[in-house]
C-alpha positions as CSV (number, residue, x, y, z in Angstrom):
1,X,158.9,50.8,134.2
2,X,158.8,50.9,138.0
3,X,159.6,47.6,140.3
4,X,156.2,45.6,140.8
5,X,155.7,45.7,136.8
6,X,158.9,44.4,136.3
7,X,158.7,41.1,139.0
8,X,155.1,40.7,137.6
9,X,156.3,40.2,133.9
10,X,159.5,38.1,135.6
11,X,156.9,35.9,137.6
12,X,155.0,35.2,134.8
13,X,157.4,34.0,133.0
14,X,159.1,32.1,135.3
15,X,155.7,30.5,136.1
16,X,155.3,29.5,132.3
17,X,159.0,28.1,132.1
18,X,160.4,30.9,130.4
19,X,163.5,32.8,131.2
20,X,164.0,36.7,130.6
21,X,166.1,35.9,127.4
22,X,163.9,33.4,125.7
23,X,161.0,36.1,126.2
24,X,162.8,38.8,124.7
25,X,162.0,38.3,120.9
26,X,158.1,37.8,122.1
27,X,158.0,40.9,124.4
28,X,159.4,42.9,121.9
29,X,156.6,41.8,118.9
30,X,153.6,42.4,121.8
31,X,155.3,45.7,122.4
32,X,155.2,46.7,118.5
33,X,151.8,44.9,118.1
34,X,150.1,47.3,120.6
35,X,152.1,50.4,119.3
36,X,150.1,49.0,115.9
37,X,147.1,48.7,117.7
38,X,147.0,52.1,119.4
39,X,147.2,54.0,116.0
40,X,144.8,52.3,114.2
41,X,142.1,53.0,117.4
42,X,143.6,56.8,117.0
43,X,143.1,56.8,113.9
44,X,139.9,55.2,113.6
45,X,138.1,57.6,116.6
46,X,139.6,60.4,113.9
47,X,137.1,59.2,111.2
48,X,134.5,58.3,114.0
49,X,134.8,62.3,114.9
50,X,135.0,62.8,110.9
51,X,132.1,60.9,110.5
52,X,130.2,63.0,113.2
53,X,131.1,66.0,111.7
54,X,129.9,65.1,108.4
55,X,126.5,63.9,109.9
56,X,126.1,66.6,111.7
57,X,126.6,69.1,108.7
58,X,123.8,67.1,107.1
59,X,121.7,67.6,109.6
60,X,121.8,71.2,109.7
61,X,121.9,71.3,106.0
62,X,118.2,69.5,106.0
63,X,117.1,71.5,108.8
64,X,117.8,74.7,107.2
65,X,116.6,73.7,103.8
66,X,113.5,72.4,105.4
67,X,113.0,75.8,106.9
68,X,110.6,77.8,104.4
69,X,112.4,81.4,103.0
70,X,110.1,84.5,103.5
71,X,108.7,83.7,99.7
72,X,107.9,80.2,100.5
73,X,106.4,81.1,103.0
74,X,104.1,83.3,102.0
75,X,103.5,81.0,98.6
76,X,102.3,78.5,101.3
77,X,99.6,80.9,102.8
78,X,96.1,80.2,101.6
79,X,94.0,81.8,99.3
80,X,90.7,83.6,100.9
81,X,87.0,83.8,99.8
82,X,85.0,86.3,100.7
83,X,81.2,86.3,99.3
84,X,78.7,89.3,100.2
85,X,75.7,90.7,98.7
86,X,72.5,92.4,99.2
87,X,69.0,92.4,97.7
88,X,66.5,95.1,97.6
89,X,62.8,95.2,97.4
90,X,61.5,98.2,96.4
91,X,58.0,100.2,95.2
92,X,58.1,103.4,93.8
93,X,55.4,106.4,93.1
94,X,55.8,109.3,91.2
95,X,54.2,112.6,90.9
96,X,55.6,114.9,88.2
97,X,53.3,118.1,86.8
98,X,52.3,117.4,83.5
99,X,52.6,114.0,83.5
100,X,50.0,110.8,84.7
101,X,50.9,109.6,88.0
102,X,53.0,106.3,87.5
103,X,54.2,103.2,90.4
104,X,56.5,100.2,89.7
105,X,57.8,97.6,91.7
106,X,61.7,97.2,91.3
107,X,64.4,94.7,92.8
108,X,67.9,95.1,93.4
109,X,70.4,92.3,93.9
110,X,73.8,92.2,93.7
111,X,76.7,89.6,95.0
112,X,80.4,89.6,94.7
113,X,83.3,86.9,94.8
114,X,86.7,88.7,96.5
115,X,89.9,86.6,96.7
116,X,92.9,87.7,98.4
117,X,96.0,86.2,97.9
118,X,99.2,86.4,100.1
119,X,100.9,88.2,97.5
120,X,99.0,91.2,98.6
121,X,96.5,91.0,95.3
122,X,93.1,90.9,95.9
123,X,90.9,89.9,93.2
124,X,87.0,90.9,92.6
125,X,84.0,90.0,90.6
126,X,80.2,90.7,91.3
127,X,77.2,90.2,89.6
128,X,74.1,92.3,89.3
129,X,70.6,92.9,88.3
130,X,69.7,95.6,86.0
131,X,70.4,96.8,82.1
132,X,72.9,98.8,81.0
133,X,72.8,101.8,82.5
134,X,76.1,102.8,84.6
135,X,74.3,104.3,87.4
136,X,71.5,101.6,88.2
137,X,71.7,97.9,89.0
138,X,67.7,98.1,89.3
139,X,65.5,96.0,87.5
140,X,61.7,96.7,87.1
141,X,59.0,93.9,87.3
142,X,56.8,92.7,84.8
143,X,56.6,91.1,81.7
144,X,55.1,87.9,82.8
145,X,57.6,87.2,85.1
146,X,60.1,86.3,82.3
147,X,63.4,86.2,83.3
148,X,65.6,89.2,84.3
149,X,69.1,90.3,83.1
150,X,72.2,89.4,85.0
151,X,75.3,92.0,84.2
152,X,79.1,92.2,84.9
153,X,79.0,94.7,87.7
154,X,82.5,94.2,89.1
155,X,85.7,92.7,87.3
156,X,88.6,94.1,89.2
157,X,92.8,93.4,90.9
158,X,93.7,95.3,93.8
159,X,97.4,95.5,94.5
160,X,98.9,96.6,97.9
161,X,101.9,97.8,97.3
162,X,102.2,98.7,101.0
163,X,100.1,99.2,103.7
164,X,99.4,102.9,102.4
165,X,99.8,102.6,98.7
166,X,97.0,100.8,96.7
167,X,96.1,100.6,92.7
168,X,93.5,99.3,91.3
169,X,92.4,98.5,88.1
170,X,89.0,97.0,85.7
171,X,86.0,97.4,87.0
172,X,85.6,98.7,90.4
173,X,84.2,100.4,93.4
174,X,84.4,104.2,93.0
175,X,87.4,105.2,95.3
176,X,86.1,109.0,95.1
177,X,84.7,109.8,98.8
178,X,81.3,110.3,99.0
179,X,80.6,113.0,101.6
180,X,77.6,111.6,103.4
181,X,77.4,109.3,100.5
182,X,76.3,112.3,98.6
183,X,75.5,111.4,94.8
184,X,75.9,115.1,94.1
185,X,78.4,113.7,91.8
186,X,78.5,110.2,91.3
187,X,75.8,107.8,91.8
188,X,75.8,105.5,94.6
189,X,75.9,102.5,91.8
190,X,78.5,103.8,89.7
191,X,81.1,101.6,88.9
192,X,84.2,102.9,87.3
193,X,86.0,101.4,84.7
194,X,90.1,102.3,84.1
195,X,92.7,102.7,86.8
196,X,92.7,104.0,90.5
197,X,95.8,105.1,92.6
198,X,94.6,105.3,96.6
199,X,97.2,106.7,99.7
200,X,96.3,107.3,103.0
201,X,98.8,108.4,106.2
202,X,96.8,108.7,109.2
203,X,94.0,110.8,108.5
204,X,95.3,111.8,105.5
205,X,94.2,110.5,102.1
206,X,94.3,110.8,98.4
207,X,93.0,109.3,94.9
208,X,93.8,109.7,91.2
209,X,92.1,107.9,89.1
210,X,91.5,107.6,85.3
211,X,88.0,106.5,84.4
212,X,86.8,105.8,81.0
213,X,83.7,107.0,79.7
214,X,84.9,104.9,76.7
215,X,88.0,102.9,75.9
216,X,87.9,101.9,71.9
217,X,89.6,104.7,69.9
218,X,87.9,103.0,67.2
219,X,84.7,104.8,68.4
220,X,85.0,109.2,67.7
221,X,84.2,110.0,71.7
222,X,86.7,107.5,72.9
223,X,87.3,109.5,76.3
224,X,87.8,109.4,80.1
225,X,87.5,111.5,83.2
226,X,90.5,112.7,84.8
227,X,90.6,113.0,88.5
228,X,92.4,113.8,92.4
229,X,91.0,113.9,95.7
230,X,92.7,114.5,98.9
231,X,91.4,115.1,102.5
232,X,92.3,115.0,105.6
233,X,90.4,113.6,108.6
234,X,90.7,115.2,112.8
235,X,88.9,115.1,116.0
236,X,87.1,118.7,117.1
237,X,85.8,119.3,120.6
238,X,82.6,119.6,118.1
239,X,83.1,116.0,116.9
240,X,85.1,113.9,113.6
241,X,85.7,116.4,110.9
242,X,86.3,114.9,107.5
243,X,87.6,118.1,105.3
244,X,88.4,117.7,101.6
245,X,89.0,119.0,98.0
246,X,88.9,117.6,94.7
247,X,89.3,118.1,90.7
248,X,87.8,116.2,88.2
249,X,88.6,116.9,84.0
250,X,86.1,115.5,81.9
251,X,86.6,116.9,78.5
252,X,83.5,116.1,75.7
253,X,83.2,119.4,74.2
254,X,82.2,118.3,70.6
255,X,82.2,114.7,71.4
256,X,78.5,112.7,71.4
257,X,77.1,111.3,74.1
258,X,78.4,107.7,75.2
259,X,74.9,106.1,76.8
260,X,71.3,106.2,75.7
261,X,69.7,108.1,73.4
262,X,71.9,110.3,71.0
263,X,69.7,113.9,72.6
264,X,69.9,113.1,75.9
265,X,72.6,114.8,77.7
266,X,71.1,114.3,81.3
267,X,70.3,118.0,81.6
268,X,74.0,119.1,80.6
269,X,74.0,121.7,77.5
270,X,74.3,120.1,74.2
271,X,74.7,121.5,70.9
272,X,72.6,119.5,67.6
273,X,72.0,120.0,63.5
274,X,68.7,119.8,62.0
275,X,69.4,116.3,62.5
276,X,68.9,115.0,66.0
277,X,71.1,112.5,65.9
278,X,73.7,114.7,65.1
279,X,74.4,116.5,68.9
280,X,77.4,117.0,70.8
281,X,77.8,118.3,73.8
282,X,78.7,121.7,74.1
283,X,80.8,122.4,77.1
284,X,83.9,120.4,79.0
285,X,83.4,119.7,82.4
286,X,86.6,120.9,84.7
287,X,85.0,120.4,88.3
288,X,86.1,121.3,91.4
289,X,85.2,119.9,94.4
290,X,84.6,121.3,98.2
291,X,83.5,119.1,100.9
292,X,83.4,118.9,105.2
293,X,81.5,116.4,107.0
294,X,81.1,116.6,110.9
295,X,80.2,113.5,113.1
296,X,79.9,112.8,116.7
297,X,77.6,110.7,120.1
298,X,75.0,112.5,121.1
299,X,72.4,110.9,124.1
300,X,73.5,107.2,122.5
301,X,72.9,108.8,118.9
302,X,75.3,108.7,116.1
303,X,74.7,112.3,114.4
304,X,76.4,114.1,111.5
305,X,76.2,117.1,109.2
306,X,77.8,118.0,105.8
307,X,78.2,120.6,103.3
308,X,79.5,119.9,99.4
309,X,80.1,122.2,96.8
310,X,81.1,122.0,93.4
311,X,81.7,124.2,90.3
312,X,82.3,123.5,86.4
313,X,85.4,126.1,85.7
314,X,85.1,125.5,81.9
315,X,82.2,127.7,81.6
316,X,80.7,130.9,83.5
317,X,76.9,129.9,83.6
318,X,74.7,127.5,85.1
319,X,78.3,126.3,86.9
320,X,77.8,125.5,90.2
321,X,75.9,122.5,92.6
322,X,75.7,122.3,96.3
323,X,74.5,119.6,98.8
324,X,73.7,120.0,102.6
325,X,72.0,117.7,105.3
326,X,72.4,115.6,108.8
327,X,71.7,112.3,109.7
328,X,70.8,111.0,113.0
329,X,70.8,107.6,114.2
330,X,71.6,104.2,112.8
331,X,69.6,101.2,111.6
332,X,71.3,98.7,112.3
333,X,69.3,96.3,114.7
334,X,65.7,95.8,116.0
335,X,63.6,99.1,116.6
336,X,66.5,101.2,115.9
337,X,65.9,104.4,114.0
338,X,67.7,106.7,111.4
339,X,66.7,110.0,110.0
340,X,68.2,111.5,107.3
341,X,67.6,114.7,105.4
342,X,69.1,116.9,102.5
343,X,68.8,119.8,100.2
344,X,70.6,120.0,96.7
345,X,70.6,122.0,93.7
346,X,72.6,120.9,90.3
347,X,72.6,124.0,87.2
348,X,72.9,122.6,84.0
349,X,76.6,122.1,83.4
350,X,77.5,121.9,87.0
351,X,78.2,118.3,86.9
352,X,78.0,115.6,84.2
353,X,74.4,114.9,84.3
354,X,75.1,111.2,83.5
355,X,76.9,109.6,86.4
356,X,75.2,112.4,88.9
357,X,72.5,110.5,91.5
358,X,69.6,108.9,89.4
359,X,66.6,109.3,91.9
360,X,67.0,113.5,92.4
361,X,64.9,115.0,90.2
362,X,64.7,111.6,87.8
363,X,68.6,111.7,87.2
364,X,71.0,114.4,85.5
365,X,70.9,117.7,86.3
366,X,69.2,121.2,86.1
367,X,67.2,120.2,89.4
368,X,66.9,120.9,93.1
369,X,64.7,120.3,96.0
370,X,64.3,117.8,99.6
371,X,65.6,114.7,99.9
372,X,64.0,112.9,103.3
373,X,65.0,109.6,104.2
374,X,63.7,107.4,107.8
375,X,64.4,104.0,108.4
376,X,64.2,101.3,110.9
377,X,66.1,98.4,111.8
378,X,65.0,94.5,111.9
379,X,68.2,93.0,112.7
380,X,71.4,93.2,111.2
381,X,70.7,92.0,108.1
382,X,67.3,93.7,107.5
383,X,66.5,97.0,107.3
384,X,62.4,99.0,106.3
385,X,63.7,102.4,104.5
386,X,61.1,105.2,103.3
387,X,62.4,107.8,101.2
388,X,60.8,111.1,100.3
389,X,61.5,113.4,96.9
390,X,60.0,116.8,96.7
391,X,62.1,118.3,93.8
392,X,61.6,120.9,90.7
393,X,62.9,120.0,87.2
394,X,64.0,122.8,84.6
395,X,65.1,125.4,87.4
396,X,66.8,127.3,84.4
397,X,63.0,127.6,82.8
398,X,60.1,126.8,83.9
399,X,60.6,124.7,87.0
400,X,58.5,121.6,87.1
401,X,57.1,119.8,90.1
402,X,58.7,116.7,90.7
403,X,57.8,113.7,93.4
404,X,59.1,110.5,94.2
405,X,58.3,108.3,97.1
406,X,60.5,104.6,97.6
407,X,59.8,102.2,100.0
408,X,62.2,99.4,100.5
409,X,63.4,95.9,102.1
410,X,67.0,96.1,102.1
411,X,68.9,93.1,103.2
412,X,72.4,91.6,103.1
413,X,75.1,89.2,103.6
């Protein structure tokens, strides 16, 4: 302790009466009290920084709990709803040798429910007119206007397993492609019913899919179509070229037919007793599948050209089908025109006449001829078509004459 603090303790004292010695006992208490006193306050701002700590730690704590993880996250995302359909108008005449000439007036409506949830499932239902048959969802008018029949038409999950990799299963849009939504094979209303594997890299893709033509091994032609498609898509100096192959196992050889009438085989060869509900058909249907499309601008016109070929290797006659055609323009707003035209022939067992197109040459096969289709646009939503069949029936026999003409209001949303 240096001078000044010394005389200022002494004058104080001496001020209040006291000497040195009588203050000695006192000083030496106030010097232990604030010992005392300075390690409590150390002590206390040691829990004060405990205390802060602690608090701290909570907070952190809450802020990361309150943080969603990458699955709560996407549990939080929203459901979607996506609703779209279409409805058709349409009057049809036909000419076919032999036969009286016949018209009806038909409608076509259809409208599906999608969800897709964030755990990359999407989820599908649609309704749509018609009967039964699995390549038509059209429904004729008449009978006093009673009411018409409503039927399942979609019932389907879609899972993404990755941005490539798709399966889908139920009820479904046919994953096969189409070549210039050809029908050579598959009708444009055909709905498959099984499982469906879909990858695509680029501008490569590929399908498998099993399809069943029916389910219940309970029933004696419980069977399903087999099937892969692969292709691969590239820009040309001549345009888009869509190239591609396919195989598709169907095997019924002995087995009865699985819709309609017990005879009818939709033009494929068929095999019967003296009874006619005892038939079968008489071949398996191994098909192979050749296809190249070709697309490209010309003068503000969208026009392509395509080729398809396919061929039955289960049997060595009446094998083989072929499609070929272009298409120019698009209708797709008001005055805006589209031509198409194509040429196809189908032997009997080239195919399986009963998921083949329905309209050429009245469904199945054993049939070629013209297919000429123009159409205008209204707006975006509306579309006039007029579609022209000149085809031939029988062209293993006799070849009968064959006409169709469709007019239709298409619209959709």
């Amino acid at each position: 302790m240096n001078i000044i603090p010394r005389l200022t303790v002494f004058t104080s004292l001496t001020l209040f009466g006291l000497s040195p010695a009588m203050a000695s006992d006192d000083l030496s208490y106030l010097k232990q009290a604030l010992i005392d006193l300075s390690k409590r306050v150390e002590a206390l701002e040691q829990e004060n920084d405990r205390l802060k700590e602690a608090q701290e730690t909570v907070r952190v704590r809450a802020q990361t709990s309150a943080k969603p993880t990458p699955a709560a996250r996407i549990a939080k995302q929203p459901t979607s709803y996506t609703l779209k359909g279409d409805l058709r108008y349409r009057y049809e005449g036909f000419e076919v040798d032999g036969k009286d000439d016949r018209s009806r007036n038909r409608v076509r409506s259809r409208i599906n429910l999608v969800a897709k949830t964030p755990q990359n499932v999407e989820l599908g239902i649609g309704i749509a007119s018609g009967n039964d048959d699995p390549v038509s969802t059209n429904q004729s008018l008449g009978s006093g206007g009673s009411s018409k029949n409503v039927k399942l038409n979609l019932a389907y999950f879609k899972w993404s397993a990755s941005d490539r990799l798709q399966l889908v299963g139920g009820k479904f849009k046919n994953v096969w492609h189409r070549p210039h939504k050809s029908e050579l094979l598959w009708d444009s209303d055909y709905t498959p019913e099984g499982l469906a594997l879909s990858y695509s890299s680029g501008d490569f893709y590929a399908h498998a899919a099993m399809q069943f033509l029916e389910s219940d091994t309970k029933r004696s032609n419980a069977r399903a179509i087999y099937g892969a498609q692969t292709g691969l898509k590239a820009s040309t100096v001549f345009g888009k070229l869509n190239v591609g192959l396919g195989f598709y196992d169907a095997a019924v050889s002995g087995e009865t037919v699985v819709f309609g009438s017990s005879d009818d085989f939709s033009g494929n060869t068929s095999t019967c007793s003296d009874l006619v509900t005892d038939c079968f058909y008489r071949h398996d249907y191994r098909i192979g599948q050749l296809f190249a499309e070709l697309s490209r601008e010309l003068a503000g016109q969208k026009i392509s050209v395509y080729g398809e070929y396919a061929k039955n290797t289960a049997v060595d006659d009446q094998d083989s089908a072929w499609s070929a055609g272009f298409k120019i323009g698009k209708a797709e707003r008001l005055g805006s025109l589209a031509l198409d035209y194509r040429y196809q022939v189908i032997e009997s067992d080239a195919v399986l006449g009963l998921l083949t197109g329905s309209d050429f040459g009245n469904g199945g096969t054993d049939s070629q001829g013209h297919i000429l289709k123009g159409s205008v646009g209204i707006n975006k939503f509306w579309k006039l078509s007029l579609t022209y069949f000149n085809n031939e029936q029988d062209i293993e026999q006799e070849k009968t004459g064959y006409e169709r003409i469709q007019i239709d209001s298409q619209f959709k949303f």
